[in-house]
C-alpha positions, 0 to 999 in steps of 0.5 A, a space after each residue: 197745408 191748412 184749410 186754404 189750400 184744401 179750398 185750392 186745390 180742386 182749381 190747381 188739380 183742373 189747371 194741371 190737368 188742362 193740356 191747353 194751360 201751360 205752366 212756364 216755371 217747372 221748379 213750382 211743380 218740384 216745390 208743390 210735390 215737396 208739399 205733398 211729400 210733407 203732408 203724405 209722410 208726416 200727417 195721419 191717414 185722416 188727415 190725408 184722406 181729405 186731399 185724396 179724393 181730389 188728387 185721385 181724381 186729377 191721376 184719373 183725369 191724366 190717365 185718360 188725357 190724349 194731349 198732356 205735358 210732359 213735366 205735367 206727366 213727369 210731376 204725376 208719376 212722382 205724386 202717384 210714387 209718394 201716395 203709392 208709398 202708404 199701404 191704404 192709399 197703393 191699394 186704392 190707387 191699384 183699385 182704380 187702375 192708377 198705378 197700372 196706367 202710370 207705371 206701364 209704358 206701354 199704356 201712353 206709348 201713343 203720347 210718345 212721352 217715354 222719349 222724354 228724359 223727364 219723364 223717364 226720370 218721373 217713371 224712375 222717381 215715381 218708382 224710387 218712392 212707391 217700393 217702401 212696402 210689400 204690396 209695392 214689391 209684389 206689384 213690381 215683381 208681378 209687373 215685370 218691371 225688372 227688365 224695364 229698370 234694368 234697360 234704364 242701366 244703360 240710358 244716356 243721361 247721367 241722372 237716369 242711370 245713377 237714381 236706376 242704380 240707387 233703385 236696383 241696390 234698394 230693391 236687392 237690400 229689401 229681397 235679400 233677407 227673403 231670398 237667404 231666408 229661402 236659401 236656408 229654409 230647411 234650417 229654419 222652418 218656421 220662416 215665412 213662405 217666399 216668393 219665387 218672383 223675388 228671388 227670380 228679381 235678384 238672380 236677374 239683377 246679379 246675372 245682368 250685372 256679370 253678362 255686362 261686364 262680359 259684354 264688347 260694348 264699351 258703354 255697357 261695361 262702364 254702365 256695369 261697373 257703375 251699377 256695381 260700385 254703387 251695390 257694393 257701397 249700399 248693400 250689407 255683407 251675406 249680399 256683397 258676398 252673393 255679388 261678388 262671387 258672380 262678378 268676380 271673374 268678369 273684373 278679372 278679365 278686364 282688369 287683365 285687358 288693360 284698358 285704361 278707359 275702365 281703370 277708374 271705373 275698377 277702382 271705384 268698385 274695389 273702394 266700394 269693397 276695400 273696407 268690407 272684411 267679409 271679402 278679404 278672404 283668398 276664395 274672394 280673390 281681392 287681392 289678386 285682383 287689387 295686385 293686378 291693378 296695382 302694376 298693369 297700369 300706369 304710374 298714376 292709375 297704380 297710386 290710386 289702387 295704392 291709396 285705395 289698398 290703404 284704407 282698408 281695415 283688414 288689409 293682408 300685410 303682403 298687399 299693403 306692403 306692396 300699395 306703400 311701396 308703390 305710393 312711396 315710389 314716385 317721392 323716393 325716386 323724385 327726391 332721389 331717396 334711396 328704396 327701401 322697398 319690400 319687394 325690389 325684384 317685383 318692382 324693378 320694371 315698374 320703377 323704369 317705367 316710373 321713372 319716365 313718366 316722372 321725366 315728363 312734367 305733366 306726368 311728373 306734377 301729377 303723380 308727386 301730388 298724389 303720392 303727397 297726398 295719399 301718404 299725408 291722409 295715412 301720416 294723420 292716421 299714423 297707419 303707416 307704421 312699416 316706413 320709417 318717418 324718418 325716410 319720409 321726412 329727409 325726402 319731403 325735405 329734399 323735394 322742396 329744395 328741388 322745388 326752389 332749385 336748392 338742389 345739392 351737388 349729389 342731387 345734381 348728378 342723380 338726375 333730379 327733374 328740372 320741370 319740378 323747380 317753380 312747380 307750386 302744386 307739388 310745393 303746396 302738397 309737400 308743405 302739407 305733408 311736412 306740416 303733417 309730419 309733426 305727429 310723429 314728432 317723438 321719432 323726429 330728428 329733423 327739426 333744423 331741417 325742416 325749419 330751414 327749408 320752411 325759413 327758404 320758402 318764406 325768403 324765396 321771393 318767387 314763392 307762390 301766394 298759396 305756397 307761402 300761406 301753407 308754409 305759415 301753417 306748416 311752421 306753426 306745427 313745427 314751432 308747436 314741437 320745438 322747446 321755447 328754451 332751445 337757441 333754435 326756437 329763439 332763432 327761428 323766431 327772430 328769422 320769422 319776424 325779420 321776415 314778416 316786416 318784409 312781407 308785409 309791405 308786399 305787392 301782393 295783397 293775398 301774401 300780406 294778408 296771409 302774413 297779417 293772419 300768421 301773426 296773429 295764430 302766432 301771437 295767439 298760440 305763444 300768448 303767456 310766453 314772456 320770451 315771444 312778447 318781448 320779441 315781438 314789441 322790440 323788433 319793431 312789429 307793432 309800429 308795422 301793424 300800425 301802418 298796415 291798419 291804413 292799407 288800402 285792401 279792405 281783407 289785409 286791413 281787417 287782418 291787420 286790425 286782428 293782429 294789432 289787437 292780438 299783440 296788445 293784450 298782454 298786460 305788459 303793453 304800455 297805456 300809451 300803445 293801448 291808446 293810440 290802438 283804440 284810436 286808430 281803431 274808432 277812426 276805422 269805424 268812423 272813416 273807412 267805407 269797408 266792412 271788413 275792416 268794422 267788423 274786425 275792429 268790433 271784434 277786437 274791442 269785444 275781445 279785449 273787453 273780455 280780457 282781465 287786462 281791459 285797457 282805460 283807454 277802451 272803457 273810456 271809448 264805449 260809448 263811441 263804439 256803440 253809437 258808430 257800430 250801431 249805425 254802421 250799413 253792415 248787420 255783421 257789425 251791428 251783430 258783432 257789436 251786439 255781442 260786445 253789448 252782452 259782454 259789457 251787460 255782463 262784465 259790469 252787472 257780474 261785479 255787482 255781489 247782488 247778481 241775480 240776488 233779492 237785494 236787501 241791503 242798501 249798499 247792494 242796490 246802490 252797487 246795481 243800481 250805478 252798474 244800470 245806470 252805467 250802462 244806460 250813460 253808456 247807450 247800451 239800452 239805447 242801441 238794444 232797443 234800436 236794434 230791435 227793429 232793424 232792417 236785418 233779422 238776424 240783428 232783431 233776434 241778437 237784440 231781442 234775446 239780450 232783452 229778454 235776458 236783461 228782462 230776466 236779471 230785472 225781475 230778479 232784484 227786489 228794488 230798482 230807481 225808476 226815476 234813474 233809469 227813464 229812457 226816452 220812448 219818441 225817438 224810436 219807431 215803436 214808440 206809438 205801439 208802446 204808448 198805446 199798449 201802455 193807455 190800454 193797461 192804465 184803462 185796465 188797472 183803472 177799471 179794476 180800481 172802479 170795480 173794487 173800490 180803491 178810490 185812492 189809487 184813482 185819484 192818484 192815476 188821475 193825478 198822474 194823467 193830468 201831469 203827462 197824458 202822452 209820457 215822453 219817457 218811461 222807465 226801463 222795466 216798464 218798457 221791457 214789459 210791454 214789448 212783446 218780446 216773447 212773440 217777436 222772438 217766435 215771429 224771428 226765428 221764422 225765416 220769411 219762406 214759411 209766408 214766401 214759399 208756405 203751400 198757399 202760396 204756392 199753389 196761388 202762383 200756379 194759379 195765377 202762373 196760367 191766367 197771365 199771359 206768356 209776356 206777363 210771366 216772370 219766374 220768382 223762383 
């Protein structure tokens, strides 16, 4: 905020508080008190103190308004929560009887604004901000505001409740360290005295939270538990401790119910306090309770709790034995693995009562993905460490083979679930866990296997789009684990590429992109193996990849293009390949109307610039390149192809042994000077300085900053052929601002020839203003020094909301938001 918006805020405090102007945009009023939360929690007090007095004075003129809007009202309450958070200007607000007002419903109830929910949320938000201190504290103990909060615990909207319980754990975290401190006052004697009100706050808290998980209404409880879950995740340990004690038996006697509408609502709580080692102690009864919600609900509730026990770090062993064996179970019985269980007797019941539910497919689906996915999260930790990889693995492995309706005579007979076959939620998720697996690959004889299942699903024609692109992914982990050297690397890999042929002339345009995308991880993680290379050119894959380059979805065609270029970089592709590459390639920038495809092909061309084995066929073709890109209506390749130009600039200038050197000898300069000279016959300089100005920002910035670097190099070297390196000034749009820059220096230096004398140098100015008043061309350092290019780099890296969105501009839509009429008014936000 500067001095503009001092000037106006008197007139937008008068319109807020005028009843009969009515904004139509709420969302200004959020963004105005961003403002003001920026000026009041960044700038010092004297710089507050100017917009005070005027503030004050608007809460002053709405505590004494009979008739005021509620997101008016609402917007108040905020505004007096964030001046209240400062200690200085809480106890001017307390003095002047604004604090009272604004935070004692009681006080509007005549307004009827409390039956408001943005008002309620205000009241809430305007509290949230104001409990930052000690006075703010006292405030709301001596106030009562306890009972008021907590009566918010069970309000209807979801955002009240939610910011109410944010609240209640932030007010329990800043009483904690008084109340222990009480608690142990005889211990320590030189604390400081406390005040009953807190510890009072706290009890009350506590007692509010356990009478209403006690409580015969369904919507308290849940509201309960909400609250709960909440503390236990933002409070420290000494205060989960005190929590926990009162809550504990409550949670028990619903956990026993068996009331499926709390079961989520329970194990949200107990995530809350699973990594928490203060509570893993047998007075705390944890684990009874996490083992009572482990078997008394159903299969599915009961691999939740599973994944949960999981993930704690001090977990007793009996317990997460138990939570993996009852995230296993719904695998091993699907697959028809056999159990290896720890405690067999205690889960027969539960396993029959599996089993039917695993016998009805809406049941079955869900409960396979989260046994998948709970035992995926731990197989990447490697914490399962009691279950034999092995076990896991030959199950995944079945289970995809019931997928695709692969299922073995034995299989059959076990009564394995029909309703799984086609099933691509359960596909995906045993992909997942499969590709996963490879972590453990040094306990894993299972290689061919999982290869064969993976090289199924890929020949499998019904395999869904999403599936496939999974099994891709999954079948890069495993080759990544396979030796090169085995027969069964050779193999799978001549299977792969068979395939990829196939899939690449899909229906489907999703299946042939995720193909174009697989060959080209593949390609780029089997770069240098001269075995891979030699397969992928004689099997016939680089004539697909040529015919793909012309398919008709911008997606696939731009994967086409990473593949093509990923498969020509060795140094073993004939000229002949390179060529007919780079052609197709400028035929896409050329031609093709998709962006896709252009920036894919831009980045190729960087990519293989970068590359020791840089093709002729491309050095010939950069300046096609530049002058194609640089007009292309898509600034992602105008940025691209920026990136190309910085490798070009380095590349060539790099060669040069004076790099960043004073040159000295002729045969340096003369090495510089054909590397300028080539970029410059090459359009580098010319595309720059045409970027300089685009439409696009984030293309000026690119621009800009390879000039300054080019600036940079310039001023290192001690000689430079002006005459060698002119550009032509007239073509661009800054050419007037140049040549008027450049007039005023000449002016300068001549003056300063006059002032001192020099009249040789004058007459020679004057010489060259007879011949060129206006130049056409200047030369390239000259250019680079009367850019500004420093400020227009700090003027770029402002995005265009600091003037659009700045405080002034801000408050001048509110202002003129309430002198338009209702038709005129049009929400720019």
């Amino acid at each position: 905020m500067d001095s503009d918006c001092l000037t106006l805020l008197p007139s937008v405090c008068e319109v807020l508080a005028d009843s009969t102007l009515l904004l139509h945009d709420d969302t200004s009023l959020e963004k105005l008190l961003d403002c003001f939360k920026e000026l009041i929690t960044q700038k010092d007090e004297q710089y507050l103190m100017q917009y005070l007095p005027y503030l004050l004075q608007f809460l002053q003129s709405i505590t004494k308004s009979q008739t005021v809007d509620p997101s008016v009202f609402s917007f108040s309450l905020k505004l007096v929560g964030l001046l209240a958070a400062k200690e200085y200007s809480f106890t001017l607000l307390e003095e002047k009887g604004v604090l009272e007002y604004m935070f004692q419903p009681e006080s509007w109830h005549m307004l009827e604004l409390w039956k408001n929910s943005s008002v309620r949320y205000g009241w809430l938000q305007g509290l949230w901000n104001m409990l930052q201190h000690p006075q703010s504290m006292n405030f709301f103990c001596k106030n009562g505001f306890i009972k008021l909060l907590l009566h918010l615990q069970n309000d209807k909207g979801l955002f009240i409740t939610s910011l109410t319980s944010q609240i209640l754990a932030h007010i329990l975290n800043s009483f904690m360290p008084v109340v222990l401190s009480n608690s142990t006052k005889s211990e320590t004697p030189n604390c400081c005295p406390v005040s009953t009100e807190f510890v009072s706050v706290t009890k009350e808290i506590m007692s509010h939270v356990a009478a209403s998980l006690a409580s015969q209404e369904q919507a308290v409880i849940i509201s309960a538990l909400r609250l709960l879950a909440t503390i236990l995740t933002e409070c420290g340990e000494p205060l989960k401790r005190m929590i926990w004690e009162h809550v504990v038996g409550p949670l028990e006697v619903l956990a026993n119910a068996k009331d499926d509408s709390f079961t989520l609502h329970i194990i949200a709580v107990l995530q809350a306090v699973a990594r928490s080692p203060v509570l893993i102690q047998p007075d705390c009864r944890v684990e009874t309770l996490m083992d009572i919600m482990l078997f008394s609900r159903s299969a599915t509730e009961s691999v939740q709790c599973a994944a949960i026990i999981l993930q704690m770090e001090d977990c007793p062993e009996v317990l997460k034995w138990k939570a993996t064996d009852v995230i296993m179970l719904p695998l091993l019985c699907a697959s028809a693995s056999p159990l290896q269980l720890h405690e067999p007797d205690k889960l027969n019941g539960y396993i029959s009562h599996l089993e039917k539910q695993l016998s009805l497919k809406a049941f079955c689906v869900c409960l396979l993905t989260q046994s998948l996915s709970g035992i995926a999260e731990h197989v990447c930790k490697k914490s399962l460490t009691d279950i034999p990889v092995q076990l896991i693995a030959s199950s995944v492995i079945k289970l995809l083979k019931i997928c695709i309706g692969h299922r073995p005579f034995t299989l059959l007979e076990a009564g394995t679930f029909p309703h799984l076959i086609g099933c691509y939620k359960v596909q995906q998720c045993s992909i997942d866990l499969l590709g996963d697996l490879t972590v453990y690959a040094e306990s894993m004889d299972l290689i061919q296997e999982a290869f064969t299942v993976l090289l199924q699903y890929l020949q499998y024609p019904g395999t869904h789009a999403t599936v496939l692109k999974k099994t891709h992914q999954a079948t890069l982990k495993w080759l990544s684990i396979c030796s090169p050297s085995s027969d069964l690397w050779r193999t799978v890999i001549h299977e792969l590429f068979q395939l990829m042929k196939k899939h690449v002339c899909d229906g489907r345009w999703e299946v042939r992109d995720s193909t174009l995308e697989f060959i080209t991880q593949l390609t780029a993680n089997l770069k240098g193996n001269s075995k891979y290379t030699e397969t992928l050119h004689s099997s016939g894959m680089i004539s697909v990849l040529f015919t793909s380059l012309s398919d008709l979805e911008g997606y696939v065609q731009a994967s086409a293009v990473a593949a093509l270029g990923e498969a020509i970089t060795t140094s073993d592709v004939c000229s002949n390949v390179q060529e007919k590459a780079v052609t197709h390639l400028l035929s896409i920038l050329s031609q093709d109307t998709q962006s896709f495809p252009h920036r894919a092909a831009v980045k190729v061309f960087t990519a293989w610039l970068k590359s020791p084995h840089c093709c002729t066929a491309l050095e010939q073709s950069l300046s096609s390149v530049l002058l194609l890109a640089g007009n292309d209506f898509d600034w992602e390749v105008k940025v691209h192809t920026l990136e190309l130009a910085d490798v070009l600039m380095d590349k060539s200038l790099d060669h040069c042994p004076c790099h960043f050197q004073k040159i000295y000898r002729s045969s340096e300069s003369t090495c510089l000077m054909q590397a300028l000279t080539k970029l410059k016959d090459l359009g580098v300089f010319e595309f720059l300085f045409k970027c300089l100005f685009d439409c696009d920002r984030t293309v000026c910035q690119k621009a800009c900053s390879l000039l300054l670097k080019l600036r940079t190099f310039m001023k290192e070297i001690a000689t430079v052929d002006h005459k060698v390196l002119r550009l032509e000034i007239c073509k661009y749009s800054w050419n007037e601002e140049i040549l008027h820059r450049y007039h005023k220096n000449r002016e300068a230096i001549e003056l300063n020839c006059v002032k001192n004398g020099d009249k040789v140098s004058c007459r020679q100015m004057d010489s060259e203003d007879s011949l060129d008043v206006s130049p056409k061309e200047m030369d390239l350092c000259q250019i680079l020094e009367l850019l500004d290019l420093e400020k227009m780099q700090h003027t770029l890296s402002l995005s265009s909301d600091h003037v659009i969105n700045s405080p002034k501009s801000l408050m001048e839509d509110i202002l003129f938001m309430t002198r338009e009429s209702e038709k005129n008014i049009a929400d720019c936000y």
